[in-house]
VOGU-3710 file (C-alpha; in Angstrom, 3 decimals, decimal comma):
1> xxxxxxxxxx> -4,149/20,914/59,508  -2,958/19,911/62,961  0,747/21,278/62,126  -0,649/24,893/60,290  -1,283/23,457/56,690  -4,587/25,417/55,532  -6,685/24,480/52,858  -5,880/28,527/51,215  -2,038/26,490/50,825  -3,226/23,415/49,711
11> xxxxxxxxxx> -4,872/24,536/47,185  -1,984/26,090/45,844  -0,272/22,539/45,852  -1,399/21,585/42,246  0,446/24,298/40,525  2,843/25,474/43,074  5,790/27,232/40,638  3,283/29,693/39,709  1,886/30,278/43,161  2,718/33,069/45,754
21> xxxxxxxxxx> 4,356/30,322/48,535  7,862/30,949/49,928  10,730/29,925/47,803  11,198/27,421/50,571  8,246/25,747/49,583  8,763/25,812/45,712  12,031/24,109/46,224  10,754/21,216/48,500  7,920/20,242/46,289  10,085/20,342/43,370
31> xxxxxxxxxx> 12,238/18,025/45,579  8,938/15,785/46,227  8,361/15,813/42,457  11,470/14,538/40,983  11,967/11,855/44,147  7,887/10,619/42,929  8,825/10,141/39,522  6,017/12,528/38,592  8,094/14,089/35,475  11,673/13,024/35,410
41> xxxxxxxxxx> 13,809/10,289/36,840  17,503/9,824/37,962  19,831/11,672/39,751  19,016/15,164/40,556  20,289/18,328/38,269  23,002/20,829/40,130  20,387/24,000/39,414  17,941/21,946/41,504  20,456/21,331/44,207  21,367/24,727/43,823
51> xxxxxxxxxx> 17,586/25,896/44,658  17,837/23,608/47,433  21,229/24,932/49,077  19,687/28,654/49,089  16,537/27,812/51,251  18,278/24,560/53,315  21,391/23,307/54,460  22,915/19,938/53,887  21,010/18,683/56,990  18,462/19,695/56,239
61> xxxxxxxxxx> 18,304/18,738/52,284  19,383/15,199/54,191  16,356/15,046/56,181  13,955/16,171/53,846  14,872/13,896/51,035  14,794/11,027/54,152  11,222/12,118/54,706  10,388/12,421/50,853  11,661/8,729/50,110  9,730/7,491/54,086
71> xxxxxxxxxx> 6,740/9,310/52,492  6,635/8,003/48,341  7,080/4,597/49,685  4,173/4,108/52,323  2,056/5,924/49,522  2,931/2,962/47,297  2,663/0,313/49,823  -0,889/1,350/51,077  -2,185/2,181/47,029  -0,772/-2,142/46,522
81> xxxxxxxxxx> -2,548/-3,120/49,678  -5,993/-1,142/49,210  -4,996/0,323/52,812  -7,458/2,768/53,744  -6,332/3,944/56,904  -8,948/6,648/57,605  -11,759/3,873/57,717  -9,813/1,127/59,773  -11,966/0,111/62,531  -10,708/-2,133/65,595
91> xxxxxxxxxx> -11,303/-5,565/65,174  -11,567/-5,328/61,400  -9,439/-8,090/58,815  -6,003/-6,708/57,871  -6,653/-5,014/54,289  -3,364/-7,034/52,581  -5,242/-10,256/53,099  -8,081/-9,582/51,457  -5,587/-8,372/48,329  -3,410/-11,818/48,775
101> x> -6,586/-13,777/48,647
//
């Protein structure tokens, strides 16, 4: 919310293809789907790098995919450690030792 994400957008997150957001958009989050695993794996298909070239350029395709990978992987390390960062209070045990013991 900080950064200008509004809930009206997010709610157009689930089901994005078929939503009125910016081409831009469409082609990022497919970009965030197929780097999660959601529906496919392996390397990505030129008609999807394609949609990526016409909103980005190689730079910036770099970058985002950085981001995307930066992004999947502290998702999956904080879903194995029971991290729950939004009720961390000082002074409280580290949440990965309670999951190693």
């Amino acid at each position: 919310m900080r950064t200008g994400l509004t809930d009206e957008v997010v709610a157009k997150l689930d089901d994005y293809e078929n939503s009125d957001l910016d081409d831009g958009w469409k082609a990022a989050l497919a970009l965030a789907d197929w780097l999660s695993g959601n529906e496919h794996s392996g390397k990505i298909l030129p008609e999807h790098y394609e949609r990526l070239q016409r909103h980005f350029d190689e730079q910036q395709i770099l970058r985002l995919g950085a981001l995307l990978a930066v992004c999947s992987g502290w998702h999956r390390m904080i879903e194995a450690f029971g991290i729950r960062p939004d009720h961390y209070q000082a002074g409280q045990s580290a949440p990965w030792a309670a999951a190693a013991g």
